[in-house]
PDB file as gemmi writes it, atoms N, CA and C in Angstrom:
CRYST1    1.000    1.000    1.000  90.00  90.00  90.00 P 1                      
ATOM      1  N   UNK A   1     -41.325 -14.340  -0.993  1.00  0.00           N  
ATOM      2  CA  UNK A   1     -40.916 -14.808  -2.294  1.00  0.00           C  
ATOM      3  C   UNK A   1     -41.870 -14.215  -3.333  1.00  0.00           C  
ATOM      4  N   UNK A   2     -41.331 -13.729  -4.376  1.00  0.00           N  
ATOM      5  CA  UNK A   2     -41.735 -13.043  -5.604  1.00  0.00           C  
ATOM      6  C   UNK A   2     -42.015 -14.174  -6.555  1.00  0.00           C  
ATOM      7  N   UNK A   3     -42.593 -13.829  -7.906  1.00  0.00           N  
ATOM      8  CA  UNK A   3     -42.325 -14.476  -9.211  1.00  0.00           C  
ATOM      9  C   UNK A   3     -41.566 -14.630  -9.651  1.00  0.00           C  
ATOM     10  N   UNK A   4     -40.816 -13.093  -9.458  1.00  0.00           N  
ATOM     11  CA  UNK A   4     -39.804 -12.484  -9.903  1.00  0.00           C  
ATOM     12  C   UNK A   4     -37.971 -13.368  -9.667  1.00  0.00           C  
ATOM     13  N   UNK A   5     -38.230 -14.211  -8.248  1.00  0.00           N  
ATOM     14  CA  UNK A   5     -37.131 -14.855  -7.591  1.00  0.00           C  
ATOM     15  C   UNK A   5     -37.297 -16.059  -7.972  1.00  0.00           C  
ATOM     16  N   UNK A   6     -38.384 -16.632  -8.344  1.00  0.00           N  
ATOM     17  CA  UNK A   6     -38.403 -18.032  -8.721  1.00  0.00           C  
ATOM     18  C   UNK A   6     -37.356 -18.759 -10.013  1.00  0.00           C  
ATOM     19  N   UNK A   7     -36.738 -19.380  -9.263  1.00  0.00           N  
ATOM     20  CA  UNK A   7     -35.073 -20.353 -10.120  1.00  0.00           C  
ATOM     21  C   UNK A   7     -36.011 -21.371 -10.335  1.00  0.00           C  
ATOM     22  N   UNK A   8     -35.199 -22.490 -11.486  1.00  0.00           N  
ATOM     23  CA  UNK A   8     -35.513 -23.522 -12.167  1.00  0.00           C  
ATOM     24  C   UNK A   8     -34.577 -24.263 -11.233  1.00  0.00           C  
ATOM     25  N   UNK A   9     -35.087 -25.672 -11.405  1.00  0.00           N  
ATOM     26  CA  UNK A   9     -34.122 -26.820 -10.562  1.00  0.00           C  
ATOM     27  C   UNK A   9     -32.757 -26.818 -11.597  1.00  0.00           C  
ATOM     28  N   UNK A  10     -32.974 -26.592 -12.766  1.00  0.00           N  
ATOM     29  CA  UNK A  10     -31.508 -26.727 -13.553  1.00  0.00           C  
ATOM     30  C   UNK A  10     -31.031 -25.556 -12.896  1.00  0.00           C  
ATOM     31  N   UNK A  11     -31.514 -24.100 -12.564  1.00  0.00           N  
ATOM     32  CA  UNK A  11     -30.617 -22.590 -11.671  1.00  0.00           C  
ATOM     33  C   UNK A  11     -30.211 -23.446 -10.841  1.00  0.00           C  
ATOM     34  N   UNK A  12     -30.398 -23.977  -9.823  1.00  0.00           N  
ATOM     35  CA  UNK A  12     -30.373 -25.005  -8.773  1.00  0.00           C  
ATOM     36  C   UNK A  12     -29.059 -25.359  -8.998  1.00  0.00           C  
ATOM     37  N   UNK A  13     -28.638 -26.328  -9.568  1.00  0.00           N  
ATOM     38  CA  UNK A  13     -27.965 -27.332 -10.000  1.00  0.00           C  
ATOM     39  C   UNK A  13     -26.409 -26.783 -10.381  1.00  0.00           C  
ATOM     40  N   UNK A  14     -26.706 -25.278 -10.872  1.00  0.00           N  
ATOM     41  CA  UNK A  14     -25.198 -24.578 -10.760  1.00  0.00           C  
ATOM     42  C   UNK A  14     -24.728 -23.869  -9.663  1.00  0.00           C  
ATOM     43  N   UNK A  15     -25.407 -24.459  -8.449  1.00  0.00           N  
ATOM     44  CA  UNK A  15     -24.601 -23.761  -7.739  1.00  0.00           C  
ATOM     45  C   UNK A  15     -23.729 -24.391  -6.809  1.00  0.00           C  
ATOM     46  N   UNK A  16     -22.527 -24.747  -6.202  1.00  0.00           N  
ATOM     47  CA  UNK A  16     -21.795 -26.136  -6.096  1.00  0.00           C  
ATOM     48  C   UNK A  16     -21.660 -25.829  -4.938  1.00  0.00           C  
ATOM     49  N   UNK A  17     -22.234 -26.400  -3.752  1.00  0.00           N  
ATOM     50  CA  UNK A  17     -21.898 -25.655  -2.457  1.00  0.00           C  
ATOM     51  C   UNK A  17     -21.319 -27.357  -1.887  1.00  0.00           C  
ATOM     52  N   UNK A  18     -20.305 -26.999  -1.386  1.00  0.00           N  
ATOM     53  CA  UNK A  18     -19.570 -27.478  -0.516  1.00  0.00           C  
ATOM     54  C   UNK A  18     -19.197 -28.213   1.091  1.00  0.00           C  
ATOM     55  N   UNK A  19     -18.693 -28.829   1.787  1.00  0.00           N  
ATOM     56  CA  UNK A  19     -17.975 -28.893   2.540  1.00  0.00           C  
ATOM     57  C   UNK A  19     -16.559 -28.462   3.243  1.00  0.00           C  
ATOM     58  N   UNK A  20     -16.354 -27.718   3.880  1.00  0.00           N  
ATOM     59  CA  UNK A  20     -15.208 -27.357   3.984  1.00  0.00           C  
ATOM     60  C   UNK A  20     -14.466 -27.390   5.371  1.00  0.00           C  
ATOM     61  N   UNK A  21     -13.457 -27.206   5.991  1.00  0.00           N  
ATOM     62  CA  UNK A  21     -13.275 -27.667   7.530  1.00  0.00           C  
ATOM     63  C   UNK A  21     -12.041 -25.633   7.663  1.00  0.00           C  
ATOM     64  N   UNK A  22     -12.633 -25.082   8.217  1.00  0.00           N  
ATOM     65  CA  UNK A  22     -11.751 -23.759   8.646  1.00  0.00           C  
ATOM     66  C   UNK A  22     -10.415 -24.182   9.347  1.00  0.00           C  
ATOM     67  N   UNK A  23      -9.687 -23.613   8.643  1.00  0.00           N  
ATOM     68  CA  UNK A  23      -8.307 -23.889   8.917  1.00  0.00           C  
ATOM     69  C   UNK A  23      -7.190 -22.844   9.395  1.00  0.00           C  
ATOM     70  N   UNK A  24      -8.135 -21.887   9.167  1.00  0.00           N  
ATOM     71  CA  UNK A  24      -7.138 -20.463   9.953  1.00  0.00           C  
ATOM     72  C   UNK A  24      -8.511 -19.299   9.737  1.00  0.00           C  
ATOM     73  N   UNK A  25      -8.294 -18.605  10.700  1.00  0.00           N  
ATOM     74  CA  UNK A  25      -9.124 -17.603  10.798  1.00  0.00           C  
ATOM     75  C   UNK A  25      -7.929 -16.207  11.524  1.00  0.00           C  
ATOM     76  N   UNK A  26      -8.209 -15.142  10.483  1.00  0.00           N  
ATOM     77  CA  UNK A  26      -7.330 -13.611  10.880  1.00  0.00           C  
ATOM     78  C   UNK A  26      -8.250 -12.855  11.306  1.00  0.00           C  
ATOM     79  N   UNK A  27      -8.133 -11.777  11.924  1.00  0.00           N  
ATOM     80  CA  UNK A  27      -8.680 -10.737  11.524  1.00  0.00           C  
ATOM     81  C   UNK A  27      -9.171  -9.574  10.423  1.00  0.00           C  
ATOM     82  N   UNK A  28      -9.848  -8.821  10.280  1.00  0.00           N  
ATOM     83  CA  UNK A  28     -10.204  -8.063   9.105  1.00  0.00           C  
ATOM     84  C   UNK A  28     -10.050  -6.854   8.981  1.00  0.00           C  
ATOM     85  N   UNK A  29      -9.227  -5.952   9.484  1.00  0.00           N  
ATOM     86  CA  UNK A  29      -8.968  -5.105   9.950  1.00  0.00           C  
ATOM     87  C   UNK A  29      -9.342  -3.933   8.830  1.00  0.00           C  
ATOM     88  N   UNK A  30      -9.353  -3.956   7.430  1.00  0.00           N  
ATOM     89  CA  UNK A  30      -9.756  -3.764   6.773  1.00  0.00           C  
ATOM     90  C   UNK A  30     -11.391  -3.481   5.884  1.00  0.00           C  
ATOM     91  N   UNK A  31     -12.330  -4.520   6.834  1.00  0.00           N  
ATOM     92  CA  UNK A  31     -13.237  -4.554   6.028  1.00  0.00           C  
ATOM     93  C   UNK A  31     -14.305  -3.636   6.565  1.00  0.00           C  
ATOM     94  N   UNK A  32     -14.963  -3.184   5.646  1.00  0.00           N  
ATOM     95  CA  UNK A  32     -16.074  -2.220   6.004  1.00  0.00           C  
ATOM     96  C   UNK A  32     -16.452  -2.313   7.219  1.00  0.00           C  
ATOM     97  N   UNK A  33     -17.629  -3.497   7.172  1.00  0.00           N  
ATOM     98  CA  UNK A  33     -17.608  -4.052   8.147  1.00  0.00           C  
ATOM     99  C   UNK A  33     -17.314  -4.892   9.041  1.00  0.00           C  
ATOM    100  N   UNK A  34     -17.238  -5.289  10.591  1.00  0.00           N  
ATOM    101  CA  UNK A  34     -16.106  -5.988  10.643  1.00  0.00           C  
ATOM    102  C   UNK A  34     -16.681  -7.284  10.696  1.00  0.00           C  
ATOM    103  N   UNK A  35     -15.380  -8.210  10.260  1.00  0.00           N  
ATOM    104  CA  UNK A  35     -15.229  -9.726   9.594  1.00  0.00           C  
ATOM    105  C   UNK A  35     -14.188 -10.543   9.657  1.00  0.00           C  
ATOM    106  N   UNK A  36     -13.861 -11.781   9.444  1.00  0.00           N  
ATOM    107  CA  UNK A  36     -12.636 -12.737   9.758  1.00  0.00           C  
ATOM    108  C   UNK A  36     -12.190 -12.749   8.328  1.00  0.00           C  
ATOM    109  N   UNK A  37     -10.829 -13.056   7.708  1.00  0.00           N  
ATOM    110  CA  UNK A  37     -10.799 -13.848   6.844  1.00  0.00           C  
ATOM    111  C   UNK A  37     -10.157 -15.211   7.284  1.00  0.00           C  
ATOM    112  N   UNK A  38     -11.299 -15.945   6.564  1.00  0.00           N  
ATOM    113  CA  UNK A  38     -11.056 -17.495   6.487  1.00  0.00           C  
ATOM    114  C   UNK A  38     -10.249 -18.376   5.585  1.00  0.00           C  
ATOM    115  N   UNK A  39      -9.892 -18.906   6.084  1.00  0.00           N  
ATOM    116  CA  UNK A  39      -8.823 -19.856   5.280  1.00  0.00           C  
ATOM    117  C   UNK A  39      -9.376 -21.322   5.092  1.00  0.00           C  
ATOM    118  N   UNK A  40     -10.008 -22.031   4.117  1.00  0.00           N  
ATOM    119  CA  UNK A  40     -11.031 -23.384   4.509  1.00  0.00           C  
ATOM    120  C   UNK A  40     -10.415 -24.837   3.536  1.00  0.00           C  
ATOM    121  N   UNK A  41     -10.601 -25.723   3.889  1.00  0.00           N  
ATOM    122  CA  UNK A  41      -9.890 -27.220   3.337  1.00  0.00           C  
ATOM    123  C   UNK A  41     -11.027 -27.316   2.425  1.00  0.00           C  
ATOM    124  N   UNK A  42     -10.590 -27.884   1.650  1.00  0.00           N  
ATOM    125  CA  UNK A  42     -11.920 -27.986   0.686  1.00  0.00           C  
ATOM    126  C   UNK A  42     -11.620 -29.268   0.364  1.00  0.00           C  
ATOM    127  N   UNK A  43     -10.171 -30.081   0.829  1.00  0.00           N  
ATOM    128  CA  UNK A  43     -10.295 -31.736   0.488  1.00  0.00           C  
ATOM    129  C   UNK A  43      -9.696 -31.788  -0.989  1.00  0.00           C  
ATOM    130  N   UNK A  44     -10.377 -32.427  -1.733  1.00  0.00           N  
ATOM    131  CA  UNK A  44      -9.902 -32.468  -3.487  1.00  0.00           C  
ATOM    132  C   UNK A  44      -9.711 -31.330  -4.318  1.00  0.00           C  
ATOM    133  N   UNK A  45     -10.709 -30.109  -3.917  1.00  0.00           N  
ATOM    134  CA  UNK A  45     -10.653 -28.733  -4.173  1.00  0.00           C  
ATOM    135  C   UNK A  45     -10.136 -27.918  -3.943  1.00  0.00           C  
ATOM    136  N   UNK A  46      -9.222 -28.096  -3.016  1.00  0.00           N  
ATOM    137  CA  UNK A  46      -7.874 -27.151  -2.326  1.00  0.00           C  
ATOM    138  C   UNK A  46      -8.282 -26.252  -1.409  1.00  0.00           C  
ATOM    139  N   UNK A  47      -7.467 -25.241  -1.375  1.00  0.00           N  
ATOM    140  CA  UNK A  47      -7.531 -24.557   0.085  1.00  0.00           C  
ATOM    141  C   UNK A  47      -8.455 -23.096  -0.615  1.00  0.00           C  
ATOM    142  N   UNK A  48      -8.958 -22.691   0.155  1.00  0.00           N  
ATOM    143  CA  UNK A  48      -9.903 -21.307  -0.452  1.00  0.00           C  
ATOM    144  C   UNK A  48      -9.964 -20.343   0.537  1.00  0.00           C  
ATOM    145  N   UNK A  49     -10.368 -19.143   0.100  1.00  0.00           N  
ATOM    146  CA  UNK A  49     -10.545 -18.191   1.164  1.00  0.00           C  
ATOM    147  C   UNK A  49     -11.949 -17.097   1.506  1.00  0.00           C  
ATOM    148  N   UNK A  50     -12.143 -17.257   2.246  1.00  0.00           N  
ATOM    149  CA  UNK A  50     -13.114 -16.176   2.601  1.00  0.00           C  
ATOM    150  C   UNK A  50     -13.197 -15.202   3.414  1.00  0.00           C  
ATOM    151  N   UNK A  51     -14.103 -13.755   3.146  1.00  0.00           N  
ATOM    152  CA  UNK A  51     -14.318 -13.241   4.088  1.00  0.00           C  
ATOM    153  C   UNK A  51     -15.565 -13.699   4.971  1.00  0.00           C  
ATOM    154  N   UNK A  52     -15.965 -13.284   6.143  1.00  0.00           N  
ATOM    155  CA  UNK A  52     -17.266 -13.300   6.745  1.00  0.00           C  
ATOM    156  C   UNK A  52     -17.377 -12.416   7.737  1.00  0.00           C  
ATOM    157  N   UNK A  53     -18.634 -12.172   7.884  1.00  0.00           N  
ATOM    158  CA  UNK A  53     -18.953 -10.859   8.954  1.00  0.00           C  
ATOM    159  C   UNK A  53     -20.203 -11.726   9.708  1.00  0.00           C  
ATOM    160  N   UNK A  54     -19.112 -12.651  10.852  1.00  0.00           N  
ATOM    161  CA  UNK A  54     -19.447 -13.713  11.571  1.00  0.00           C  
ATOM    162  C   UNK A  54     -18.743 -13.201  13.185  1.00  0.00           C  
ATOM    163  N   UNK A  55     -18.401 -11.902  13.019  1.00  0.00           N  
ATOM    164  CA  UNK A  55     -17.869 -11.568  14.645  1.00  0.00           C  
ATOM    165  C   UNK A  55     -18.965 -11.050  15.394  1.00  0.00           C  
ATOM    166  N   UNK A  56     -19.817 -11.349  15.398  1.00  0.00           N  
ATOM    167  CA  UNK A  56     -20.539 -10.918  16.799  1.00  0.00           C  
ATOM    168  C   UNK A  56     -20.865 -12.124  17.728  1.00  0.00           C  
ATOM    169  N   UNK A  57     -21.328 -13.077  16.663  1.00  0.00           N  
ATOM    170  CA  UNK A  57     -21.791 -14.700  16.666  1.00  0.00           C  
ATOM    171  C   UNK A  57     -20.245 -15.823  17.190  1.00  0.00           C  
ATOM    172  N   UNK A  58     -19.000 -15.484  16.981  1.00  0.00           N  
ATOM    173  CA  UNK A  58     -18.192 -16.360  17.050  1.00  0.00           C  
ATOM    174  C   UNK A  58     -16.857 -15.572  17.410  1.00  0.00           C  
ATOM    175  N   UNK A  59     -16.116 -16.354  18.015  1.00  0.00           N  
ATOM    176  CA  UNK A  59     -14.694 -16.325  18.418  1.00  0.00           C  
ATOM    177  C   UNK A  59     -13.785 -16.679  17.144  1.00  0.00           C  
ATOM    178  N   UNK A  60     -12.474 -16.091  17.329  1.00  0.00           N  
ATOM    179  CA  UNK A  60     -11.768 -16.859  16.239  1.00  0.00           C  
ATOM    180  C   UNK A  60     -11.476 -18.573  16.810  1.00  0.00           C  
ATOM    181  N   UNK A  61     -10.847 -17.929  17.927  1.00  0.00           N  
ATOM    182  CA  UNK A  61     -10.669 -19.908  18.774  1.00  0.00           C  
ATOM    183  C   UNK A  61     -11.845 -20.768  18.403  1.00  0.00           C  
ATOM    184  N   UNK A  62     -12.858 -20.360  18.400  1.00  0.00           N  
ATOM    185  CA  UNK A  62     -14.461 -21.357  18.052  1.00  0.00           C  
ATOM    186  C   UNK A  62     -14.677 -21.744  16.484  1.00  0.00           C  
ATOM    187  N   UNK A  63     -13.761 -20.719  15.786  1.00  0.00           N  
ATOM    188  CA  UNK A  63     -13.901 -21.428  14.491  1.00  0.00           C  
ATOM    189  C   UNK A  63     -13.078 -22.548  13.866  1.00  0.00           C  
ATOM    190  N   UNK A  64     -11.747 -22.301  14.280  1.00  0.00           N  
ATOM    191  CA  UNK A  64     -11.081 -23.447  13.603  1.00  0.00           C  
ATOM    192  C   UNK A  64     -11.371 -24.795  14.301  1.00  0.00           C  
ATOM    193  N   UNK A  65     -11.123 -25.228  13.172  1.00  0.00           N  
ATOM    194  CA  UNK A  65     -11.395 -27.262  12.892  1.00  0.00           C  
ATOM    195  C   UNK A  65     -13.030 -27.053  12.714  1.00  0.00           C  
ATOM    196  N   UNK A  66     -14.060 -26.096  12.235  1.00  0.00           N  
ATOM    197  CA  UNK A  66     -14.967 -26.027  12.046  1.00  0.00           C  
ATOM    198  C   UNK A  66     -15.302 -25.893  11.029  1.00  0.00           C  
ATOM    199  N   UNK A  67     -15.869 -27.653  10.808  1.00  0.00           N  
ATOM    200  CA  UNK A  67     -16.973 -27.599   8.858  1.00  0.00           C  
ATOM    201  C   UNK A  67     -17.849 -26.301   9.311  1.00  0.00           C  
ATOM    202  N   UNK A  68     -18.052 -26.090   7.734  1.00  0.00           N  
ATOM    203  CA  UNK A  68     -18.634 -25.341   7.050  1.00  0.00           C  
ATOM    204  C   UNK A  68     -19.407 -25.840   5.884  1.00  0.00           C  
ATOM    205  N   UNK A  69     -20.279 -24.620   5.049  1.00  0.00           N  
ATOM    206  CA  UNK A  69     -21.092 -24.916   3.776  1.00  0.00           C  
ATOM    207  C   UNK A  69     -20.731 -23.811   3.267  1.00  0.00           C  
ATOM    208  N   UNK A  70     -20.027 -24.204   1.895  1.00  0.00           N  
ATOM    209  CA  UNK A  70     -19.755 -22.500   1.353  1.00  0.00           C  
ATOM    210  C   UNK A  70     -20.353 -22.961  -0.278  1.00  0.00           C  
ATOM    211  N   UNK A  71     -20.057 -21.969  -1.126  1.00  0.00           N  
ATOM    212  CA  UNK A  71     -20.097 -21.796  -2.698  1.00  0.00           C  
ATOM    213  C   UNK A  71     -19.019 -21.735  -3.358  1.00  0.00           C  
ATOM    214  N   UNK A  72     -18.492 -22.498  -3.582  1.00  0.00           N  
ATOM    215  CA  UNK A  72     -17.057 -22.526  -4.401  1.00  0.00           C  
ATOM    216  C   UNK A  72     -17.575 -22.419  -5.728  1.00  0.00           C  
ATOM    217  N   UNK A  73     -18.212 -21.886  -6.953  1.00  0.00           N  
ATOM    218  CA  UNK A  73     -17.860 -21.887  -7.900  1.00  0.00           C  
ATOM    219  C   UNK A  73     -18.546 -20.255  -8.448  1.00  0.00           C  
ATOM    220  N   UNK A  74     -18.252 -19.432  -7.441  1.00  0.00           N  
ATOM    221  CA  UNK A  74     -18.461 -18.006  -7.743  1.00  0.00           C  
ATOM    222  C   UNK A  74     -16.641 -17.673  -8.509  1.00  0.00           C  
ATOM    223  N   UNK A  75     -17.119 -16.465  -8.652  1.00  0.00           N  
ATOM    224  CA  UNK A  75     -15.814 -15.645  -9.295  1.00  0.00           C  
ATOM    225  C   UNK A  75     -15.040 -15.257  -8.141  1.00  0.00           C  
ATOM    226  N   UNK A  76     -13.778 -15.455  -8.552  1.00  0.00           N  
ATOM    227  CA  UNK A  76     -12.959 -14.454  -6.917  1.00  0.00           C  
ATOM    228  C   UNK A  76     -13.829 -12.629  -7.198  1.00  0.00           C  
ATOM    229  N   UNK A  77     -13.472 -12.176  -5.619  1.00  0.00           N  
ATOM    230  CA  UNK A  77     -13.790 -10.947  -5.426  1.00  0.00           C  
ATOM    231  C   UNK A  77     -13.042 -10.687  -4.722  1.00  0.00           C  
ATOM    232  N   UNK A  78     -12.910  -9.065  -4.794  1.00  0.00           N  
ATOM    233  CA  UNK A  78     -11.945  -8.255  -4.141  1.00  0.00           C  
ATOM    234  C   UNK A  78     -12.963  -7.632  -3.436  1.00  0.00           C  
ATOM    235  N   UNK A  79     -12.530  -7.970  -1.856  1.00  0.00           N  
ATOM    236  CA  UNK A  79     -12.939  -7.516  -0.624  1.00  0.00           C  
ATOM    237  C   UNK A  79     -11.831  -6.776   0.254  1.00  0.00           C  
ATOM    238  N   UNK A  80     -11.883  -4.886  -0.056  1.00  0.00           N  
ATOM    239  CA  UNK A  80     -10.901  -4.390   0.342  1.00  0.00           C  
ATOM    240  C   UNK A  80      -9.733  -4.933  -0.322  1.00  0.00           C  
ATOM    241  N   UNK A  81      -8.289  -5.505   0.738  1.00  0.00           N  
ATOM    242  CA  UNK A  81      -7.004  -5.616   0.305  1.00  0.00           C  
ATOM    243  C   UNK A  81      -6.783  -7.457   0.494  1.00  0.00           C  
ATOM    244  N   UNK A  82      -8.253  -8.094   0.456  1.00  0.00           N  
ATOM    245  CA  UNK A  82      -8.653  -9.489   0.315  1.00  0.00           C  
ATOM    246  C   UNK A  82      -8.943 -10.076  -0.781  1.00  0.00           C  
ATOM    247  N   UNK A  83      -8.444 -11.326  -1.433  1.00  0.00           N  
ATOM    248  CA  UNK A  83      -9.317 -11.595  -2.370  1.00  0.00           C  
ATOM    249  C   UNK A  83     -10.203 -13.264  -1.776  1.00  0.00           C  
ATOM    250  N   UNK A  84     -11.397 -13.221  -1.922  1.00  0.00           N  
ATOM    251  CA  UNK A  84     -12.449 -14.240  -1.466  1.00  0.00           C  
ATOM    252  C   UNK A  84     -12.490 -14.764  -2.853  1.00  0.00           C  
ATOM    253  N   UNK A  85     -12.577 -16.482  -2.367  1.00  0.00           N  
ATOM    254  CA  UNK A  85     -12.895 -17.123  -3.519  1.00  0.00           C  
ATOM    255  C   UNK A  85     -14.061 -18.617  -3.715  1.00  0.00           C  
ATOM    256  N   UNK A  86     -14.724 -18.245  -2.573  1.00  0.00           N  
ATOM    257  CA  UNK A  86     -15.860 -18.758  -2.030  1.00  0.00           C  
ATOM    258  C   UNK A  86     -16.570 -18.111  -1.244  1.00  0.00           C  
ATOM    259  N   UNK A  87     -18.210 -18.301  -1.261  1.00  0.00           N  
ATOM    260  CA  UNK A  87     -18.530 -18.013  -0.382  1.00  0.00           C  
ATOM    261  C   UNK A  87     -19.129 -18.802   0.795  1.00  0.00           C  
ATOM    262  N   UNK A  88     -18.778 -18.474   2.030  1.00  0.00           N  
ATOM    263  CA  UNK A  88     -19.796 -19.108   3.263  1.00  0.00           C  
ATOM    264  C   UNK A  88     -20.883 -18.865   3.598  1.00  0.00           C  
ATOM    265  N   UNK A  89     -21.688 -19.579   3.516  1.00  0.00           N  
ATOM    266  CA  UNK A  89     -23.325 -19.088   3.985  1.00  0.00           C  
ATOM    267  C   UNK A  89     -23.975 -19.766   4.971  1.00  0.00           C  
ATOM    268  N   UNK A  90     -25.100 -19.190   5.650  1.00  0.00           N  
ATOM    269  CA  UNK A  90     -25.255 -18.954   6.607  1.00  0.00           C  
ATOM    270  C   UNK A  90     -26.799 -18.542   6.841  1.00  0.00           C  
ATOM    271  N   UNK A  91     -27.443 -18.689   8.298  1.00  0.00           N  
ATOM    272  CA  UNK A  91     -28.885 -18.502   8.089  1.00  0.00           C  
ATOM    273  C   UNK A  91     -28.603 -17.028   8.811  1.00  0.00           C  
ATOM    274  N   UNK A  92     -29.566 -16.131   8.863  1.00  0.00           N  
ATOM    275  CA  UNK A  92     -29.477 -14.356   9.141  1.00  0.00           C  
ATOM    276  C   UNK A  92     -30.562 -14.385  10.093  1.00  0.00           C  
ATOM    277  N   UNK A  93     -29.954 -13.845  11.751  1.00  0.00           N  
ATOM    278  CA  UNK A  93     -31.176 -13.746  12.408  1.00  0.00           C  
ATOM    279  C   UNK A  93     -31.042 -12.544  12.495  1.00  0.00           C  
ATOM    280  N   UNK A  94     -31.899 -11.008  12.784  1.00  0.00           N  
ATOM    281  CA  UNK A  94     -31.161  -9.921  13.296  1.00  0.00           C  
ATOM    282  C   UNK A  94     -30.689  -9.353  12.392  1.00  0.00           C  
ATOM    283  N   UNK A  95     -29.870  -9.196  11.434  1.00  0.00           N  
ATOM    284  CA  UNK A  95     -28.269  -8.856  11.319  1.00  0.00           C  
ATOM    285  C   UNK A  95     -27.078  -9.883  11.902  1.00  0.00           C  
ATOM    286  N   UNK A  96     -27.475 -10.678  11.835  1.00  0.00           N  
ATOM    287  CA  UNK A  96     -26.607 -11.745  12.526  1.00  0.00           C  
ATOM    288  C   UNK A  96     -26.357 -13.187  12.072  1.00  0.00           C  
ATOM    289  N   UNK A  97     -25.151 -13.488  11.168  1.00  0.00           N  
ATOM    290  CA  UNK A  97     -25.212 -14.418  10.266  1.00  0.00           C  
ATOM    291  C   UNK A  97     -25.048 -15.916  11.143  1.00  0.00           C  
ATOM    292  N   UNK A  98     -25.174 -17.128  11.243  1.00  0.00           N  
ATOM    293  CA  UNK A  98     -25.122 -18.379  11.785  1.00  0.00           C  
ATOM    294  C   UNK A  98     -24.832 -19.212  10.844  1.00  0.00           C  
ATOM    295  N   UNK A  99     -23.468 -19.886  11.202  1.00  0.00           N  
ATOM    296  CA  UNK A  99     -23.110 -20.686   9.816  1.00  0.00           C  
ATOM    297  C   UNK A  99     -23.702 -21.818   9.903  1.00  0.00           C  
ATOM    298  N   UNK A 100     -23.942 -21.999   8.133  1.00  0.00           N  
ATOM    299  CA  UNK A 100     -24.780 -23.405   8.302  1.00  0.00           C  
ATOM    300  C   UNK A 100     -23.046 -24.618   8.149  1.00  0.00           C  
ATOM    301  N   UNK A 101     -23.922 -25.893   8.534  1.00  0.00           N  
ATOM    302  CA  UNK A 101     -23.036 -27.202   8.672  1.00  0.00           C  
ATOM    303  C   UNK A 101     -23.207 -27.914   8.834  1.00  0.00           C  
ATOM    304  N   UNK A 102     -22.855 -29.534   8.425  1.00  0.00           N  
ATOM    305  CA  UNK A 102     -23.269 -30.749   8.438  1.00  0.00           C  
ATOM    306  C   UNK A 102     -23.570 -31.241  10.150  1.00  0.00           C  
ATOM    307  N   UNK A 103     -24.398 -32.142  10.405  1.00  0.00           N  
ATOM    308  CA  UNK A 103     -24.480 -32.341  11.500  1.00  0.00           C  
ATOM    309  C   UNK A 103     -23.462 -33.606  11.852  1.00  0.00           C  
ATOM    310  N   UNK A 104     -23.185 -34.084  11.246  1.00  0.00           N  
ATOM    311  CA  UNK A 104     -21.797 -35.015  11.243  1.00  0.00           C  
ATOM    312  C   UNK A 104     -20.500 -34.936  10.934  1.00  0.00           C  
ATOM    313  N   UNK A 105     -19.239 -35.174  11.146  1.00  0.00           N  
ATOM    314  CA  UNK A 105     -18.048 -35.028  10.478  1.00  0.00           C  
ATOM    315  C   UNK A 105     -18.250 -35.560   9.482  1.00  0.00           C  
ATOM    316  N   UNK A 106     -17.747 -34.735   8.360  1.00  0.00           N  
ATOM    317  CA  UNK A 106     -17.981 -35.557   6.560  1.00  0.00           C  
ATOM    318  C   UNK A 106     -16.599 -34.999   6.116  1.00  0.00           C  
ATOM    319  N   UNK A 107     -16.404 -35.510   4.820  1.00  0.00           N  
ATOM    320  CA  UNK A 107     -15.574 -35.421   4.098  1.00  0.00           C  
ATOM    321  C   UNK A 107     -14.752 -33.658   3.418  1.00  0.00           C  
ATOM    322  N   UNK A 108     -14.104 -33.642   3.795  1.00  0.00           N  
ATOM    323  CA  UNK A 108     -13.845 -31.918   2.971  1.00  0.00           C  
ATOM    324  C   UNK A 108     -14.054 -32.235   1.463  1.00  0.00           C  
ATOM    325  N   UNK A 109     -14.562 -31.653   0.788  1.00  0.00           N  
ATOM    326  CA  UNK A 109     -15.339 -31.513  -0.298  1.00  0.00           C  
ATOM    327  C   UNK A 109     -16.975 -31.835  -0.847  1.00  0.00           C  
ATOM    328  N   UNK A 110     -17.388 -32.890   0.169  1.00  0.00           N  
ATOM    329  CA  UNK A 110     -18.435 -33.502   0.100  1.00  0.00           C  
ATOM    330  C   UNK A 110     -19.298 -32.494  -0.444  1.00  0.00           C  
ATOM    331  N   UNK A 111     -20.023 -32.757  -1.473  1.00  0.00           N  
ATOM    332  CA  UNK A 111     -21.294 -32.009  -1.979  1.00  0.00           C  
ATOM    333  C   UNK A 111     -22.075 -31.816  -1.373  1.00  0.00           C  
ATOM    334  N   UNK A 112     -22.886 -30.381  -1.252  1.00  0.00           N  
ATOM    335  CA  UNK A 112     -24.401 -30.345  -0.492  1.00  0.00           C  
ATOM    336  C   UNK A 112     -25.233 -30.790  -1.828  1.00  0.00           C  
ATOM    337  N   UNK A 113     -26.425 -31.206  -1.377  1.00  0.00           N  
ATOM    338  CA  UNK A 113     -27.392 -31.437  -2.548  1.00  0.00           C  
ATOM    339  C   UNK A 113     -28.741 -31.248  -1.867  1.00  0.00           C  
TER     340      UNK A 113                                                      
END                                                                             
């Protein structure tokens, strides 16, 4: 960590990360590198989509009905012939992303804080 990276608790505070439960997972046949797109419940927030470059780490069968922690209040992006409108995040071992997630069943939308 830099000076340079240091956020304020108000930076903090805009960033709205989520609960979400995966509800379909495709292939990516498309993406640079390779990745699922996700399809996720967001509960009160509706349905959203993502990419992730989570195939080395996971099956598609292993993802669905699987909470998640994403960022719902980024801008959509165009990923290839995808558009993502959240993101999922995740801790990086390697090159190798591990999704983060509640350790309990919670609510689809539930706030991280």
């Amino acid at each position: 960590m830099t000076k340079d990276n240091i956020i304020t608790f108000e930076d903090f505070t805009k960033v709205d990360l989520r609960v979400g439960t995966i509800i379909e997972v495709s292939d990516f046949p498309n993406a640079k590198k390779p990745a699922y797109q996700l399809t996720i419940d967001f509960g009160d927030l509706g349905i959203r989509k993502s990419s992730a470059q989570i195939t080395t780490q996971y099956k598609k069968e292993h993802l669905e009905n699987r909470q998640i922690i994403a960022v719902v209040n980024f801008p959509k992006k165009q990923i290839a012939n995808f558009m993502s409108d959240c993101l999922v995040v995740g801790a990086v071992k390697e090159n190798d992303v591990f999704l983060l997630h509640p350790e309990s069943k919670v609510k689809n939308g539930s706030q991280v804080s």
